[in-house]
LOBA-546053 format. One record per residue: residue number from 1; chain; x, y, z of N, C-alpha, C, O in turn. Coordinates in steps of 0.1 Angstrom, whole numbers, always signed. Each point is the difference from the previous one (the first is absolute). Example, Ala and Ser with C-alpha at 12.3 -4.5 7.8 and 13.67 -1.06 7.14 Angstrom:
LOBA-546053
ZALUM|num|chaine|n.px|n.py|n.pz|ca.px|ca.py|ca.pz|c.px|c.py|c.pz|o.px|o.py|o.pz
ZALUM|1|A|+132|-57|+78|-9|+12|+0|+9|+12|+0|+10|+0|+7
ZALUM|2|A|-14|+11|-14|+9|+11|+0|-8|+11|+8|+5|+11|+1
This chain:
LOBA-546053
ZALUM|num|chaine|n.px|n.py|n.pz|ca.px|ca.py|ca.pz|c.px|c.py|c.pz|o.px|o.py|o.pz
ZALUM|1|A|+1251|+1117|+1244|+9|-10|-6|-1|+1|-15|-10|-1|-8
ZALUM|2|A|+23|+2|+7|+0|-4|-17|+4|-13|-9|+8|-8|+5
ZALUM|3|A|-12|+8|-18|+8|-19|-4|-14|-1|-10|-8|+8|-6
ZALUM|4|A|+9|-27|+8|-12|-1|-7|-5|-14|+7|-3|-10|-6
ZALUM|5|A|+2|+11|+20|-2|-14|+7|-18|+7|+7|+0|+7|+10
ZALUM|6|A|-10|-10|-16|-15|+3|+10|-8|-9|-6|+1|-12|+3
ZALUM|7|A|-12|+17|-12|-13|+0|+0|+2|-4|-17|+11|+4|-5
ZALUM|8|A|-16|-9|-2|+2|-6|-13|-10|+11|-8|-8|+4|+8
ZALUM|9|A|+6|+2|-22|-8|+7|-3|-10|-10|-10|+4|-8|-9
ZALUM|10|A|-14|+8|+11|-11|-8|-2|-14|+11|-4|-7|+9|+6
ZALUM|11|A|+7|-16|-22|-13|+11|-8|-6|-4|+1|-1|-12|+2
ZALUM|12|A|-11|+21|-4|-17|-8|-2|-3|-12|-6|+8|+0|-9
ZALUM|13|A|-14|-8|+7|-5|-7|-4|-6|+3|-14|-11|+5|+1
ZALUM|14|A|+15|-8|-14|-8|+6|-13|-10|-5|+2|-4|-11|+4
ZALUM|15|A|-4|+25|-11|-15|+3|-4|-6|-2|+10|-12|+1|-1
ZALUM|16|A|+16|-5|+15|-10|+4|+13|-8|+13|-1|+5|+11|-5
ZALUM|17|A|-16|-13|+9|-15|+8|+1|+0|+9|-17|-3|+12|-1
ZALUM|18|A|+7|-23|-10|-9|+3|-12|-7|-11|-5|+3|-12|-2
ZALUM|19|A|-12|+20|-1|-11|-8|-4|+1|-9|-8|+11|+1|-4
ZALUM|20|A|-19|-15|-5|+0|-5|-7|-5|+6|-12|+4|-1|-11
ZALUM|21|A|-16|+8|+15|-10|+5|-14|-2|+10|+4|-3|+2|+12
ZALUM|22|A|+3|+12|-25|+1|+11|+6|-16|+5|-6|-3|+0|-12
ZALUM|23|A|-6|+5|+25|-12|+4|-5|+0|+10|-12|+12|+3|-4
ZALUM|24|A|-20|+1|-1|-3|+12|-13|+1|+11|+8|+7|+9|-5
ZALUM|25|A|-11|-7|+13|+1|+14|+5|+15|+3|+3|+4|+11|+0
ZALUM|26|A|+4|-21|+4|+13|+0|+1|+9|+6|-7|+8|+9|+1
ZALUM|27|A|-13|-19|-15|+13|+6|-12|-1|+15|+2|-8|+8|+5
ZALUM|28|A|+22|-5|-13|+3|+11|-2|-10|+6|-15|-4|-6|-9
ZALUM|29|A|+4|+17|+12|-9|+9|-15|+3|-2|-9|+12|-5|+2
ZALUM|30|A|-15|+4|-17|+5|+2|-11|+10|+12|-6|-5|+12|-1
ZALUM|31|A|+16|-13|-2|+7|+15|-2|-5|+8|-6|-4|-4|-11
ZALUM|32|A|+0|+21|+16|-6|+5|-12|+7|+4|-13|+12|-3|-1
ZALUM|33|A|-15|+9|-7|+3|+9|-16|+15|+5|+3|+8|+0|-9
ZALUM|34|A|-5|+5|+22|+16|+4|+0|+9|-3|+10|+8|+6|+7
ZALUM|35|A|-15|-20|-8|+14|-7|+11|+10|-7|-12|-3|-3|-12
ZALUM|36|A|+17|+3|+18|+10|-5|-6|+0|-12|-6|-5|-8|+8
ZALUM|37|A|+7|+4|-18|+1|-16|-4|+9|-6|+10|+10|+5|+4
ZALUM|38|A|-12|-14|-2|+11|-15|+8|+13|+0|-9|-2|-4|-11
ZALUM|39|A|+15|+7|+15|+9|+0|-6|+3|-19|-4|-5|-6|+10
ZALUM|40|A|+8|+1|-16|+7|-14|-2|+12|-5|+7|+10|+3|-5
ZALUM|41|A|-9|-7|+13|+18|-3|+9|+2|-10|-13|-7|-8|-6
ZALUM|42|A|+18|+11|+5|+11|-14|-9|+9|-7|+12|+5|+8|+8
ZALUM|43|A|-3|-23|-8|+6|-1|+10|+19|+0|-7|+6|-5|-10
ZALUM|44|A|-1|+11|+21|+11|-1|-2|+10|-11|-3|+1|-10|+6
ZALUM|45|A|+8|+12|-18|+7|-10|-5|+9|+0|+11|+3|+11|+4
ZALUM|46|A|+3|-24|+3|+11|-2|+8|+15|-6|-13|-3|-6|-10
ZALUM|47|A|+13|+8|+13|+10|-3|-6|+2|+3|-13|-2|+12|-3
ZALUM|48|A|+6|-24|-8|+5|+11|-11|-5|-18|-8|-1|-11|+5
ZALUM|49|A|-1|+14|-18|-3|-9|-10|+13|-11|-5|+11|-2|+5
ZALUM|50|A|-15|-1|-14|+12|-11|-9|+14|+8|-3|+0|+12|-3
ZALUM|51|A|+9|-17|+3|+8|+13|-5|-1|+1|-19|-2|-8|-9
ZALUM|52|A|+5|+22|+10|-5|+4|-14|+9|-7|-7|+10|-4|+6
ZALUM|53|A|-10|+3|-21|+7|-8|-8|-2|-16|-1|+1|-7|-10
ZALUM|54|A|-5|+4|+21|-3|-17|-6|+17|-3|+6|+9|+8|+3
ZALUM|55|A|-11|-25|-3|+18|+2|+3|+13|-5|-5|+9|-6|+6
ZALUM|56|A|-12|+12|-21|+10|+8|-4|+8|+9|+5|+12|+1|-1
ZALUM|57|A|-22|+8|+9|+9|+10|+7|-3|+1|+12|-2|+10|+5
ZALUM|58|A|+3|-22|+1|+3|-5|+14|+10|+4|+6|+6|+6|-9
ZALUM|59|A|+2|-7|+20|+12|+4|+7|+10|-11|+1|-3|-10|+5
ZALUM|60|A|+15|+13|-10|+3|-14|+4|+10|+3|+12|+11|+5|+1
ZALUM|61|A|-19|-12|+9|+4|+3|+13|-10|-8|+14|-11|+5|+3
ZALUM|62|A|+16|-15|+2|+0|-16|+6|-11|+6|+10|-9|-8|+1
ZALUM|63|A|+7|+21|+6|-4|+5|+7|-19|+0|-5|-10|+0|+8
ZALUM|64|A|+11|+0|-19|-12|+5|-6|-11|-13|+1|+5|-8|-8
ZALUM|65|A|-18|+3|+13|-5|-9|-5|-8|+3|-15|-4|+10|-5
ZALUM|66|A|+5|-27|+0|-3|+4|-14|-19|-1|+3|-8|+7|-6
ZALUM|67|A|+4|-17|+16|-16|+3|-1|-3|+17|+2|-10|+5|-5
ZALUM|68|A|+16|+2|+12|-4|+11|+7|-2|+10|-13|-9|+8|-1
ZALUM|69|A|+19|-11|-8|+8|+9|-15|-11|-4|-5|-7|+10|-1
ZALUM|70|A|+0|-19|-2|-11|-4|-10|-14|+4|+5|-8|+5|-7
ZALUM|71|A|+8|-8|+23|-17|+1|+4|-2|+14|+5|-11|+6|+1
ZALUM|72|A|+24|+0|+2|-2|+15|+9|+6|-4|+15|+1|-12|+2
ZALUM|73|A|+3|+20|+8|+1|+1|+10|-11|+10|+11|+2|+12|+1
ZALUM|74|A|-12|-18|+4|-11|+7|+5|+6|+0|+17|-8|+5|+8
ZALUM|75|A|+18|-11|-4|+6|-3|+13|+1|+14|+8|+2|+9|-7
ZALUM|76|A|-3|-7|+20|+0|+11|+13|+13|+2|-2|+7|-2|+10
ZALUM|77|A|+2|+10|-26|+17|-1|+4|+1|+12|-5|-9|+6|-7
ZALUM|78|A|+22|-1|+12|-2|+10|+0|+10|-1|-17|+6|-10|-3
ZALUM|79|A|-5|+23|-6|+3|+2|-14|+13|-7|-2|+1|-9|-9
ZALUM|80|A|+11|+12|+16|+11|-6|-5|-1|-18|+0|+9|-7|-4
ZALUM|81|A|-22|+2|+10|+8|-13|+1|-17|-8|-11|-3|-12|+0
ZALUM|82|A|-1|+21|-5|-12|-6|-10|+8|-11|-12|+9|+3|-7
ZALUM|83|A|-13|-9|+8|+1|-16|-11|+10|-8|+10|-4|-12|+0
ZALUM|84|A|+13|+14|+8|+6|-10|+9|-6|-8|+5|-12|+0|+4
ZALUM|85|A|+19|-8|-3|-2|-19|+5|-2|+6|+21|+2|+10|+7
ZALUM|86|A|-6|-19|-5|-3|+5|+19|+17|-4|+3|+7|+4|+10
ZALUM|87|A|-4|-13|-19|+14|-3|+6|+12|+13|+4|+6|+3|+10
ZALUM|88|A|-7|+2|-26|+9|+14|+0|-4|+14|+4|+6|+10|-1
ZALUM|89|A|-19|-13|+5|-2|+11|+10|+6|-3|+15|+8|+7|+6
ZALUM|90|A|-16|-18|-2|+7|-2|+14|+18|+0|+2|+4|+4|+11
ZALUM|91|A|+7|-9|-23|+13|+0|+3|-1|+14|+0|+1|+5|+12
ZALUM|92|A|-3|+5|-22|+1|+11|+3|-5|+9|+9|+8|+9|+1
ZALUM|93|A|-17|-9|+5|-5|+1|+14|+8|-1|+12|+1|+8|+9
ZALUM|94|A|+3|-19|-11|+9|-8|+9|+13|+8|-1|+5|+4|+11
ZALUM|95|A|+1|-3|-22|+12|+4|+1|+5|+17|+5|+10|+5|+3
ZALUM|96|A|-27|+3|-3|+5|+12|+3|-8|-1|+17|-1|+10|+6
ZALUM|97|A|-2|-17|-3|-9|+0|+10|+7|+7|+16|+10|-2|+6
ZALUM|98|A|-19|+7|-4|+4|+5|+14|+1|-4|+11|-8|-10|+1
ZALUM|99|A|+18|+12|+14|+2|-6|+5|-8|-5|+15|+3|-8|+8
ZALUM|100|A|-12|+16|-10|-13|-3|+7|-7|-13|+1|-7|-4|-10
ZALUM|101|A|+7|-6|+24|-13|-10|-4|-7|+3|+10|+4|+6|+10
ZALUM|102|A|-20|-11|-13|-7|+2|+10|-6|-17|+1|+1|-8|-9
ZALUM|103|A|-7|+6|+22|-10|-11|+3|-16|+5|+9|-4|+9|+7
ZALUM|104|A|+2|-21|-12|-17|+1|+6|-4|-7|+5|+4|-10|-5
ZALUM|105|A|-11|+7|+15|-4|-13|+10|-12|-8|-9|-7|+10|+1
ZALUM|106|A|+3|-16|-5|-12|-9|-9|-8|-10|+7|-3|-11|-4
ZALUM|107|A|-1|+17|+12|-9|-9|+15|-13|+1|-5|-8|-2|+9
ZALUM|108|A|+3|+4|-19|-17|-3|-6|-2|+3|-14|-11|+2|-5
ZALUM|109|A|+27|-1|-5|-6|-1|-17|-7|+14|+3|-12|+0|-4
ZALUM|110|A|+16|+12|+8|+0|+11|-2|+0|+6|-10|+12|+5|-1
ZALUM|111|A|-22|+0|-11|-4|+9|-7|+13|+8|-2|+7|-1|-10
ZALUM|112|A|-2|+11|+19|+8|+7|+1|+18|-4|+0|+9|+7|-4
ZALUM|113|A|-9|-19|+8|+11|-3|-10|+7|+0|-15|+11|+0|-3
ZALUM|114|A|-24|+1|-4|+3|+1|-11|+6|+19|-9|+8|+4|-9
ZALUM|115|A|-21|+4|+22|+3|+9|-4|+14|+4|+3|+5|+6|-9
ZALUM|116|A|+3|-8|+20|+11|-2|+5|+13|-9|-9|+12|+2|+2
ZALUM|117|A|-16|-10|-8|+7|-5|-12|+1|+15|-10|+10|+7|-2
ZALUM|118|A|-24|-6|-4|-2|+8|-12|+11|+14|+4|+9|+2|-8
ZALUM|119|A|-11|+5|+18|+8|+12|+5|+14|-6|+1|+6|+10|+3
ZALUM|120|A|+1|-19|-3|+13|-2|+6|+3|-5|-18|+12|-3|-1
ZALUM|121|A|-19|+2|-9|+3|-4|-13|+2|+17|-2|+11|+5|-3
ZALUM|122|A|-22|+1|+6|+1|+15|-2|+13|+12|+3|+2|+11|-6
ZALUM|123|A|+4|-15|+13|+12|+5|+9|+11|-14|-5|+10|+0|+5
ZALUM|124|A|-12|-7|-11|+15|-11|-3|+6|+1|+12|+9|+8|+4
ZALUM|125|A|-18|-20|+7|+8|-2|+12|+7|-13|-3|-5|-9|-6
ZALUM|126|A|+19|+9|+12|+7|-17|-8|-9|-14|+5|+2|-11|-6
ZALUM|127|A|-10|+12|+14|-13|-9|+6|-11|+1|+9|-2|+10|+8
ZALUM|128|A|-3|-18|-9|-11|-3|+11|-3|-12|+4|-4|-10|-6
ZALUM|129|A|+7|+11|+22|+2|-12|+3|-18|-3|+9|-6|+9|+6
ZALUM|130|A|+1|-22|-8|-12|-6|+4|+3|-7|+14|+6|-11|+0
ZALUM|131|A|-11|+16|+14|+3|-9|+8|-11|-8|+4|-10|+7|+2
ZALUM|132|A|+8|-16|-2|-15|-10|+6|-4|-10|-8|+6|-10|-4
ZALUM|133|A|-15|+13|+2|-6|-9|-11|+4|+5|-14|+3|+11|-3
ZALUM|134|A|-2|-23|-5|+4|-1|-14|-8|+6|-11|+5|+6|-10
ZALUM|135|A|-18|-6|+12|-10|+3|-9|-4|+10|+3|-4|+1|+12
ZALUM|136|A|+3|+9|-19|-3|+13|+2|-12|+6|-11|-3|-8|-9
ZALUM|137|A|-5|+22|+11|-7|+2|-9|+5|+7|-11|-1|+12|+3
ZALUM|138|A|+4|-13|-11|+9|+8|-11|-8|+10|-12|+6|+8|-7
ZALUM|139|A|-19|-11|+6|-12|+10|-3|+8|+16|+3|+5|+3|-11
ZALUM|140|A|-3|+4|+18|+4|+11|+5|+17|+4|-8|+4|+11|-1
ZALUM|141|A|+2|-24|-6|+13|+2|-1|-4|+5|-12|+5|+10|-3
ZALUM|142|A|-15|-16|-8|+1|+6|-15|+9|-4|-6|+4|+9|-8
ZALUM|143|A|+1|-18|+7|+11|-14|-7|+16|+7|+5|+10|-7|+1
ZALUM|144|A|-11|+17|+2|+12|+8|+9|+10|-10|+4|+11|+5|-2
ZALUM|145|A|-12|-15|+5|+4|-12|+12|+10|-9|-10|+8|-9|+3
ZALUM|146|A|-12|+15|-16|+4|-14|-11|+19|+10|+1|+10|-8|+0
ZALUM|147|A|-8|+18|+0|+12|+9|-5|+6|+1|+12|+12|+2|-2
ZALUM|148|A|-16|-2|+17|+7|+2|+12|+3|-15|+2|-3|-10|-5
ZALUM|149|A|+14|+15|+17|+7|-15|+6|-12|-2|+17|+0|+5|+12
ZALUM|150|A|-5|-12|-17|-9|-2|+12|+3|-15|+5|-2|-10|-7
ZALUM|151|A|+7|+9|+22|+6|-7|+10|-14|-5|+12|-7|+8|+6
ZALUM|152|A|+7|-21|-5|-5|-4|+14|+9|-6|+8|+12|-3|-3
ZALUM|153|A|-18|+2|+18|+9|+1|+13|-12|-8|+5|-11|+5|+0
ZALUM|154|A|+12|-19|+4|-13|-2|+12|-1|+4|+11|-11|-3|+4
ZALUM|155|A|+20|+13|+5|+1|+3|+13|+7|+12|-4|+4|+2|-12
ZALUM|156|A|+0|+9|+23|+10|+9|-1|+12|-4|+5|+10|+8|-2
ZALUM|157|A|-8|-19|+7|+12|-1|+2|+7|-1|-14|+11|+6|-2
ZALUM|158|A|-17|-12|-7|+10|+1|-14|+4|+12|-4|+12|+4|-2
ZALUM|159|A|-22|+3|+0|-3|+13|-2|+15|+7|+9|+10|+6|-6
ZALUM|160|A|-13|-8|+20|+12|+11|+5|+12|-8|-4|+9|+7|-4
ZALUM|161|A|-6|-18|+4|+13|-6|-7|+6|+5|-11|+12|-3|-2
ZALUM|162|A|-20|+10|-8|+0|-2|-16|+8|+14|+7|+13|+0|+0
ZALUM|163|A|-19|+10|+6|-1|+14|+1|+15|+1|+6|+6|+10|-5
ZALUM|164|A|+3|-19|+17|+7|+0|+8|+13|-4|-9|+10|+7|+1
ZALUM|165|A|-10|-16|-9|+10|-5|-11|+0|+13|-12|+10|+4|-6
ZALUM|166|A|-23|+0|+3|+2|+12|-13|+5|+14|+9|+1|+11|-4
ZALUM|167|A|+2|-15|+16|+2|+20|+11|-10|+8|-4|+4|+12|-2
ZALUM|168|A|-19|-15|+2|-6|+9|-1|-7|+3|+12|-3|-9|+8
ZALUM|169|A|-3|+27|-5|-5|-2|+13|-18|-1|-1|-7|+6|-8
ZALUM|170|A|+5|-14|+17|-14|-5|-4|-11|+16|+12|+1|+3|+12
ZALUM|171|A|-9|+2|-21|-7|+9|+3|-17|+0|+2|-7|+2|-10
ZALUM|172|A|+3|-5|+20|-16|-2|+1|-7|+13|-3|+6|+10|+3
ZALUM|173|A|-17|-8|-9|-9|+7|-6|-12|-2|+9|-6|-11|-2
ZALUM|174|A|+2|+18|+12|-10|-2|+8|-4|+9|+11|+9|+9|+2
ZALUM|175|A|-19|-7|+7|-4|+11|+9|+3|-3|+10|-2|+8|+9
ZALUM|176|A|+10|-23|-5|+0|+2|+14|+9|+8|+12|+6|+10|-4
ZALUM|177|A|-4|-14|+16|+3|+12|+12|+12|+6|-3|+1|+12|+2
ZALUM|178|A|+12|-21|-10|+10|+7|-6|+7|+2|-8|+12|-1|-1
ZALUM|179|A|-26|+5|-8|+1|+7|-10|+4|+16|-1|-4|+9|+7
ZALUM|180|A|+17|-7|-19|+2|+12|-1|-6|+5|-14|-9|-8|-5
ZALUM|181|A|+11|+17|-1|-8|+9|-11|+6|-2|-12|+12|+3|+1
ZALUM|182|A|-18|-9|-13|+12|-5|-9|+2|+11|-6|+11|+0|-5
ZALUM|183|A|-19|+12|+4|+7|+15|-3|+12|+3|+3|+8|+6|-7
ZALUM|184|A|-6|-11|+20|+12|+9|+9|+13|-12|-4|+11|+2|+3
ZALUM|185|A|-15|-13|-9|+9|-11|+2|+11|+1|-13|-3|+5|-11
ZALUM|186|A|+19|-13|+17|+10|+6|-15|-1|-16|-1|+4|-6|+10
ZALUM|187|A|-10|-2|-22|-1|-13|-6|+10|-3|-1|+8|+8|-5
ZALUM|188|A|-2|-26|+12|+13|-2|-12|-4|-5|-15|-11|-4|-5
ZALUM|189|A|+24|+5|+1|-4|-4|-13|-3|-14|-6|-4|-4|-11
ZALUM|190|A|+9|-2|+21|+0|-17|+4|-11|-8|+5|+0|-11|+5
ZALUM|191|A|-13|+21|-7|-8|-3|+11|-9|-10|-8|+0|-3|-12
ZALUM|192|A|-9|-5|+25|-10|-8|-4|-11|+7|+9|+1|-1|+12
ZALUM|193|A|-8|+6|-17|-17|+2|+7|-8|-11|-2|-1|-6|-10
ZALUM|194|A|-5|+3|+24|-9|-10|+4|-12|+6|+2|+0|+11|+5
ZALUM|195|A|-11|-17|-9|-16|+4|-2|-9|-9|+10|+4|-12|+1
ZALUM|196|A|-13|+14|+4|-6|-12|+6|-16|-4|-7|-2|+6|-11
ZALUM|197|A|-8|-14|+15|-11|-2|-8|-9|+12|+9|+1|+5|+10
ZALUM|198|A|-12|-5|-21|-3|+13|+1|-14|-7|+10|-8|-9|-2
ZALUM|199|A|+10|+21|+15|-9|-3|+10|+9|-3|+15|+0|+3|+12
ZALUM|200|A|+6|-9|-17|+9|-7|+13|+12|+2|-1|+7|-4|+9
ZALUM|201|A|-1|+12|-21|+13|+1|+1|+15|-3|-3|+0|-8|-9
ZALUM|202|A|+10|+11|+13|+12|-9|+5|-1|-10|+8|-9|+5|+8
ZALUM|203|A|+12|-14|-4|-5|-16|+7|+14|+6|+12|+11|+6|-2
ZALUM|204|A|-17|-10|+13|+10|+8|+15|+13|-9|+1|+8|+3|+9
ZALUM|205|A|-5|-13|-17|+9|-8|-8|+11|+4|-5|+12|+0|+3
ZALUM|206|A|-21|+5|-11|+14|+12|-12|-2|+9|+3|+7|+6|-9
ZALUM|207|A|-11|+2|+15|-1|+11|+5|+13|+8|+10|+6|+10|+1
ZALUM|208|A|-7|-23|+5|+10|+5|+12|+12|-7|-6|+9|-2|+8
ZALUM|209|A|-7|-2|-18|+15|-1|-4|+3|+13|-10|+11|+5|+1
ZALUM|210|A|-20|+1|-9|+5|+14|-5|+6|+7|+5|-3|+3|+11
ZALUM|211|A|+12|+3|-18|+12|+11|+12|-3|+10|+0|+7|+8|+7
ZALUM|212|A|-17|-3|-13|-11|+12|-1|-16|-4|-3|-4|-11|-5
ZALUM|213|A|-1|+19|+8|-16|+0|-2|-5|+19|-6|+0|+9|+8
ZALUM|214|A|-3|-8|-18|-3|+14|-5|-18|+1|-3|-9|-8|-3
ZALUM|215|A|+8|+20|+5|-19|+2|-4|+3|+3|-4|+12|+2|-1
ZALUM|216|A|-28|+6|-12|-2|+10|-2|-7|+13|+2|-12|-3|-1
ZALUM|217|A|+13|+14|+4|-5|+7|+1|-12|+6|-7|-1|+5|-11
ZALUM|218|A|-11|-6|+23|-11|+6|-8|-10|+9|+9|+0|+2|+12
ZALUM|219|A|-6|+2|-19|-10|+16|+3|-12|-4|+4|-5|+5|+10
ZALUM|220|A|-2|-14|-14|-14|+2|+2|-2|-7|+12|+9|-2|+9
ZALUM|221|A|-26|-1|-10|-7|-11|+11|+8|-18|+0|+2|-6|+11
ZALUM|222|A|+1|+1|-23|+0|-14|-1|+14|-4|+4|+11|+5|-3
ZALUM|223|A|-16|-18|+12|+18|-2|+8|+7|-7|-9|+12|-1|+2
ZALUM|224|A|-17|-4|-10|+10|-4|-12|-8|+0|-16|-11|+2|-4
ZALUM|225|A|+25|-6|-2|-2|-2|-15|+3|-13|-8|+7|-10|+5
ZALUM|226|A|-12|+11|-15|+0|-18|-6|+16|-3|-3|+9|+7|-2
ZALUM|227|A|-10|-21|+3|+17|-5|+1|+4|+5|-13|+9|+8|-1
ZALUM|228|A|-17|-13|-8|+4|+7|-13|+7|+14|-2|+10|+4|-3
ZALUM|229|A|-21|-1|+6|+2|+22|+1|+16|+1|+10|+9|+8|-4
ZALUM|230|A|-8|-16|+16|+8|+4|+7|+14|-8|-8|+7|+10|-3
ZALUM|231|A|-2|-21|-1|+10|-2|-10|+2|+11|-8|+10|+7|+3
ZALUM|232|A|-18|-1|-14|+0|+4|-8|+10|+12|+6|+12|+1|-3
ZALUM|233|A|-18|+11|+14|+5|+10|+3|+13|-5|+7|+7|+10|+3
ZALUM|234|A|+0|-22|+1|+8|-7|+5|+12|+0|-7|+11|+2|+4
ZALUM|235|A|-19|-5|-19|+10|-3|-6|+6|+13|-10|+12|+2|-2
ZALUM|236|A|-22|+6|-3|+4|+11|-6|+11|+6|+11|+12|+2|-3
ZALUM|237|A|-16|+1|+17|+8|+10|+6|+16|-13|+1|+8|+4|+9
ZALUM|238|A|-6|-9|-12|+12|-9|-1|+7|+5|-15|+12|+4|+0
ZALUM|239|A|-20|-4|-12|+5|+6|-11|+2|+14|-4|+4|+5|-10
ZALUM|240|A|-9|+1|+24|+4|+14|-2|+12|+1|+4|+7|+9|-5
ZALUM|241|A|+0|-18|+16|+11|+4|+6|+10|-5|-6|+12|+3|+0
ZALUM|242|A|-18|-15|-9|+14|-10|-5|+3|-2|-16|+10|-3|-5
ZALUM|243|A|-24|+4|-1|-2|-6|-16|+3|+11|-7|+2|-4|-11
ZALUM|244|A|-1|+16|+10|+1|+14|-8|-8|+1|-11|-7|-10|-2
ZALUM|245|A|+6|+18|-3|-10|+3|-15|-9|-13|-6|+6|-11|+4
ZALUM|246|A|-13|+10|-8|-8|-10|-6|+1|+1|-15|-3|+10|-6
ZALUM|247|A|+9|-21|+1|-2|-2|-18|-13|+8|-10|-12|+0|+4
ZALUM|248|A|+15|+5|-14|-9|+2|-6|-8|-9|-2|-10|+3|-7
């Protein structure tokens, strides 16, 4: 079976079985006469500084914030939209945005929702809709969430209404019995992919209202993959068939 409905991936525990105090015979040696010096890391500058000139030679153009022009823009954006207000990035976002929505089930403030925001910012999907609970963990989104149109639904029933009035066909993302291969599948362009919480799934709810159900295909030992990971390959193979070339 393929998808991303199993087993949750769960790390060690930090610094299990290290020590508090490390005996003398432990440490490491002293370097001898022709070992390499320790290079210096500098840590990397993110974004871009004040704009040059002071502002005088500011932009005059509504789009621009003026704190951003003065203090720098250090924000996760990508180059064309540095010094912009969150407002005129998101109309602009918005206005080229693709016609792709996806949703996610939100049955426990899922970590992974956010990453699932962050990727659907990444791909300009025209939304993401929240079904469940309201409060979600947004850590994972990376302020991503501030420039997308992000929608809640308390139940799926809203959810499939919204989808039934916009004609889009609603598409589950999951391993179960009939499931086909989202390799082999021709996407509409109208679609909404549905995500379930990671561990349990699509809820057997919304599940059996999807007019398809697609996996993904995979090679190894593990019967599934993280909801995240599985959006992500969900949504690119959707922009390969429908979005064309990617902006500089």
């Amino acid at each position: 079976m393929s998808g991303y409905r199993g087993e949750r991936c769960v790390g060690d525990a930090g610094g299990a079985g290290i020590p508090d105090v490390i005996d003398a015979a432990d440490r490491p040696e002293s370097p001898g006469p022709d070992a390499r010096p320790e290079v210096e890391r500098v840590p990397r500058e993110v974004g871009v500084g004040p704009w040059p000139g002071g502002p005088d030679a500011w932009p005059d153009d509504p789009r621009y914030d003026p704190v951003l022009l003065a203090d720098g823009d250090r924000r996760n954006v990508v180059d064309r939209y540095r010094y912009w207000t969150v407002e005129a990035i998101r109309a602009d976002l918005a206005g080229r945005a693709h016609a792709l929505h996806v949703a996610v089930e939100n049955l426990s403030q899922d970590l992974n929702i956010g990453s699932i925001v962050r990727t659907a910012n990444a791909f300009n999907v025209a939304a993401v809709h929240i079904i469940g609970r309201h409060r979600w963990n947004k850590r994972g989104a990376m302020v991503t969430n501030r420039y997308l149109d992000v929608r809640h639904h308390p139940e799926p029933d809203a959810l499939l209404a919204w989808a039934a009035d916009a004609g889009y066909e609603v598409i589950g993302i999951d391993n179960g019995p009939r499931a086909g291969l989202l390799e082999e599948a021709v996407l509409p362009e109208r679609c909404l992919m549905v995500f379930g919480s990671e561990g349990e799934g699509i809820s057997p709810a919304l599940l059996e209202r999807c007019s398809r159900v697609l996996r993904i295909g995979q090679y190894g030992s593990t019967r599934s993959i993280n909801v995240a990971a599985a959006a992500a390959v969900a949504m690119h193979t959707w922009v390969l068939q429908h979005a064309g070339p990617a902006p500089d």
